[in-house]
Every structure is written in structure tokens, then in C-alpha cells.
N, C-alpha and C positions, 0 to 999 in steps of 0.2 A: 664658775670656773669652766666647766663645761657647756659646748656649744648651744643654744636651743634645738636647731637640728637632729644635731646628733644627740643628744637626751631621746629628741620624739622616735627616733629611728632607733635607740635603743632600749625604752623604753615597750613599744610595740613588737621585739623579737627578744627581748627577754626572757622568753619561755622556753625558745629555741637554742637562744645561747646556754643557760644553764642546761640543756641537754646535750646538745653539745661539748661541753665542757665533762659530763658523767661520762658519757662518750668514749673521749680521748684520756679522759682517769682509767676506765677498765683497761682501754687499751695499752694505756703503759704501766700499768697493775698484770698483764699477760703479757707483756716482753719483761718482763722482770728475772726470772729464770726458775725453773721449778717447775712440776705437775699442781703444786698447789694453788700458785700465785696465776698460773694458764689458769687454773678451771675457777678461782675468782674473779680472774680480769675480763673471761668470759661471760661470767654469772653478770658484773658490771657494764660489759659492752651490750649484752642483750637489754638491758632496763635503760641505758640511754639510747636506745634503740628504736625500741618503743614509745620511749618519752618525747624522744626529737620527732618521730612520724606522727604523734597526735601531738603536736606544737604546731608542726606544718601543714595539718589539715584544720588545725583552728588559726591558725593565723590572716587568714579573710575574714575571720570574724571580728577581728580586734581592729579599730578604727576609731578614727576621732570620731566627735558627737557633734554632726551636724543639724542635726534633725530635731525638732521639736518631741516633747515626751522623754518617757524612763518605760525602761521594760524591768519586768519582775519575775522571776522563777519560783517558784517556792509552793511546796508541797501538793508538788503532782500538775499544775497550772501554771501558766503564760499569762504574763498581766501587764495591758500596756496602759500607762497613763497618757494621753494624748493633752498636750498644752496646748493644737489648734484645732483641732480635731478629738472626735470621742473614743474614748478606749474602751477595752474591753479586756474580757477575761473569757480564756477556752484549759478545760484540762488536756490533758496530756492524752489522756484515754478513750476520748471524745474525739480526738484530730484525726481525720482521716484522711487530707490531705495539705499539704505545702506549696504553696509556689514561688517563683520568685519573680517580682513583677519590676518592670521601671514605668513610672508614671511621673510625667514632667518632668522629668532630667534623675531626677531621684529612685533609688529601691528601696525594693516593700518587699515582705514576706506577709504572702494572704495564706493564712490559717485557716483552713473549713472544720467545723464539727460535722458531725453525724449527722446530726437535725439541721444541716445548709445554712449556720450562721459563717458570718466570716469574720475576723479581725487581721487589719492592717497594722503591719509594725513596719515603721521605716527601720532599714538596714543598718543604718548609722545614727542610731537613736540613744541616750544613756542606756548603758546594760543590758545591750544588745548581743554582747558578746557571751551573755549567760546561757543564751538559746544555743550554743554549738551544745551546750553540756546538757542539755534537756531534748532535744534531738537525739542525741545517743542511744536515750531508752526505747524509740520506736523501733519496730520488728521491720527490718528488712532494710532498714536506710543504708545507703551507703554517701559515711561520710566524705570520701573523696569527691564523687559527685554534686554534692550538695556544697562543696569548698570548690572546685575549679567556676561552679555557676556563681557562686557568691566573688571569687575573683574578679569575674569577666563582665560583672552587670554593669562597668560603668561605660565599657567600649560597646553596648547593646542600645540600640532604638527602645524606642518604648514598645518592650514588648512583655509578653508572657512564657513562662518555664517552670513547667512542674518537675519539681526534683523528688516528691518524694507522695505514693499514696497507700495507703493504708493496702496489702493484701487482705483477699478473702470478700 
């Protein structure tokens, strides 16, 4: 019944809409009238607040699956299956630095460990998009940064940008 289009377009900012939607509930939860119904529609407009601004700094990372392989998060590690290429696995604790790379028209995120191994994950790979939530835990990331780079890799030459490196 509904378009294909508009599914993929709403399907891809579904996260954003539903916060948006808690949003405009506080806020008409605080025009309501009262002190009590203010300082709950407040309590509500601040948690869609927050929820819409980390919708819209993951929202680069949610994209269709063009790319060979599936990425894996899961306890404490990044795990890429490569279907043309060899995957690998780096923990979380190990990573000391990020970058975001385009190589042949396509992005990659190179992963370094500590001891200078690397692993390439294409950007638009299966559950790719699990890596904004695994990125969070590093010290000192900022994830705006790392979403305006991840927006803009497709208008970029093949080139390299480190968004994120281990302090200390």
C-alpha cells in the first residue's frame, strides 16, 4: 500500500520520527495548563530531546547494504565478516585509532589496534550501523564529528580522515 520509496525513507529516519513524536507529546503535555503538567511536559520534552539529537548523529550510519560482509559488535569487539575479502576481529580496548577512508569510490572505516594491526570495514556493509553504538564507549570521541565525516564520504575523493585517536 505504501510507496517503496517512501517505506526506505521512512524506514531509515524512524528513529528520528519517533523522537520527534515524544518531542511534540511533552510539549503538548506542558501547554496543558498547571505547574504539574509544565514540569512533566518538560521532564518529556527533555528525553525527546536527547533521543532526537542521538537519532541525528546516528543517522549516517544507517544505510542501505551495499557492500560485501556483515559487521558484528558483541562483547567488547568489532567483528567483520568479509565475503570478498578477509575479516577480522579488534576489541574495543585494543583500538587506538579510526579513520574514515574512501578507496575506489567506496568507505571504509580502518580500525588500528595497539600492536598496528588494521581491519577494514566498508561503511555500508550488514550491521554497520551497530558500530555508531560501539564507538560511544571510546574516551574522548566526539560523535558529531565522526557523523558529519561519515555524511560527507560520498562527496570526498579517495581520500583519508581520522575522526577519532586514542588520548594519552
Amino acid at each position: 500500500m505504501i510507496r517503496p520509496e517512501l517505506r526506505a525513507w521512512l524506514s531509515r529516519r524512524s528513529e528520528s520520527l519517533v523522537a520527534t513524536a515524544i518531542l511534540l507529546a511533552g510539549l503538548w503535555l506542558a501547554f496543558r495548563g498547571g505547574w504539574f503538567f509544565a514540569a512533566l511536559g518538560g521532564l518529556v520534552l527533555l528525553v525527546g530531546l536527547s533521543l532526537l539529537i542521538g537519532a541525528i548523529r546516528r543517522l549516517p550510519f544507517r544505510r542501505g547494504i551495499n557492500a560485501p560482509g556483515m559487521v558484528e559488535v558483541d562483547e567488547g569487539a568489532i567483528r567483520y565478516y568479509g565475503a570478498a575479502v578477509l575479516g577480522g576481529e579488534i576489541a574495543l580496548r585494543d583500538l587506538v585509532e579510526i579513520r574514515l577512508l574512501r578507496l575506489k569510490g567506496r568507505g571504509h572505516w580502518r580500525l588500528r589496534s595497539a600492536s598496528g594491526e588494521a581491519l577494514l570495514v566498508p561503511v555500508d556493509a550488514a550491521g554497520a550501523e551497530a558500530l555508531a553504538h560501539a564507538f560511544t564507549a571510546l574516551p574522548g570521541l566526539d560523535m558529531g564529528i565522526v557523523s558529519a565525516a561519515l555524511a560527507h564520504v560520498a562527496d570526498q575523493p579517495d581520500t583519508v580522515r581520522t575522526v577519532w585517536r586514542r588520548p594519552g
